[in-house]
C-alpha positions as CSV (number, residue, x, y, z in Angstrom):
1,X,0.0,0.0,0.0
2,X,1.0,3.3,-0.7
3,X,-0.1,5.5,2.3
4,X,0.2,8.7,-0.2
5,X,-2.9,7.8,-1.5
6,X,-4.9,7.9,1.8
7,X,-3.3,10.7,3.6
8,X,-3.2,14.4,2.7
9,X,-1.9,17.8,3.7
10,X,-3.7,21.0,3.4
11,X,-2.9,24.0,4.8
12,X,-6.6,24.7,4.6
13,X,-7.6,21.5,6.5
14,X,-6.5,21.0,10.3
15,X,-4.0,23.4,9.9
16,X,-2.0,21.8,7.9
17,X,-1.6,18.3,9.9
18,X,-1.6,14.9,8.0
19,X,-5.3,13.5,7.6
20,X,-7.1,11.1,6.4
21,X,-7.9,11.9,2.8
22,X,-11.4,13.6,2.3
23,X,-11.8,13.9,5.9
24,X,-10.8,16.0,9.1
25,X,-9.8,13.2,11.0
26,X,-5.8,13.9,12.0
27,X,-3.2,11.0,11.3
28,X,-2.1,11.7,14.9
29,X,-5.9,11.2,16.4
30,X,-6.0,7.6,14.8
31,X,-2.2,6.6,16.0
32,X,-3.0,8.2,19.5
33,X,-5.8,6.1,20.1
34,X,-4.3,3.4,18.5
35,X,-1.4,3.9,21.5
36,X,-4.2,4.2,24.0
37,X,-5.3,0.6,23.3
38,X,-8.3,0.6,21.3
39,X,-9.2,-1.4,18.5
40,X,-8.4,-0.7,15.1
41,X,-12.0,-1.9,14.4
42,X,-13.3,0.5,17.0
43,X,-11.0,3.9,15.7
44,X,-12.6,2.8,12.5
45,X,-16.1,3.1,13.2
46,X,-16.1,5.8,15.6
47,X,-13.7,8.3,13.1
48,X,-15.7,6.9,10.1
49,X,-12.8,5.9,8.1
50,X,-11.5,2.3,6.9
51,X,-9.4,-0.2,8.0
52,X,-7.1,0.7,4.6
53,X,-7.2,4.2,6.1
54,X,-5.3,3.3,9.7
55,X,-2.8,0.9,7.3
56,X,-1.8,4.0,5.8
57,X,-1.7,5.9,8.9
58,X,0.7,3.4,10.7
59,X,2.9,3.8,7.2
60,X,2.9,7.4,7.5
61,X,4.1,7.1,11.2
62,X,6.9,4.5,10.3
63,X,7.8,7.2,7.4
64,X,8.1,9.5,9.8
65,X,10.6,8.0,12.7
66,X,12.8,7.1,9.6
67,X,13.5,10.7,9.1
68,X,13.4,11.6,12.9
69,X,14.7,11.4,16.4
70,X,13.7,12.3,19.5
71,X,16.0,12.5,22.3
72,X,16.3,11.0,25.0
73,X,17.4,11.5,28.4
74,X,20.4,9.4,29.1
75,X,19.1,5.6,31.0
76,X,15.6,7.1,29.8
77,X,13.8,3.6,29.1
């Protein structure tokens, strides 16, 4: 899959975060809940978006930490 073709950027939507194409809902509000435990089957139905659409947001993310690093404290676990 190529996650380029479900998530978008427009500085007009969301203030310029990375959505879910054709929507509002924020890449970062399907991985944070994600991270909070829930189901991808639940994030799905309650944002209204597919299971092809949290694929591509997990893709997105493991773009992203390619490119990135956040530091760390030293002996920070």
């Amino acid at each position: 899959m190529n996650w380029r073709e479900r998530i978008s950027v427009d500085p007009a939507v969301c203030h310029g975060k990375a959505c879910i194409k054709g929507t509002r809902v924020m890449v970062s509000v399907v991985l944070d809940n994600l991270a909070a435990g829930e189901a991808q089957d639940a994030v799905a139905e309650a944002y209204h978006i597919t299971s092809d659409d949290i694929h591509a947001s997990l893709l997105y993310a493991a773009e992203l930490v390619k490119e990135s690093v956040l530091p760390l404290s030293p002996g920070a676990a």
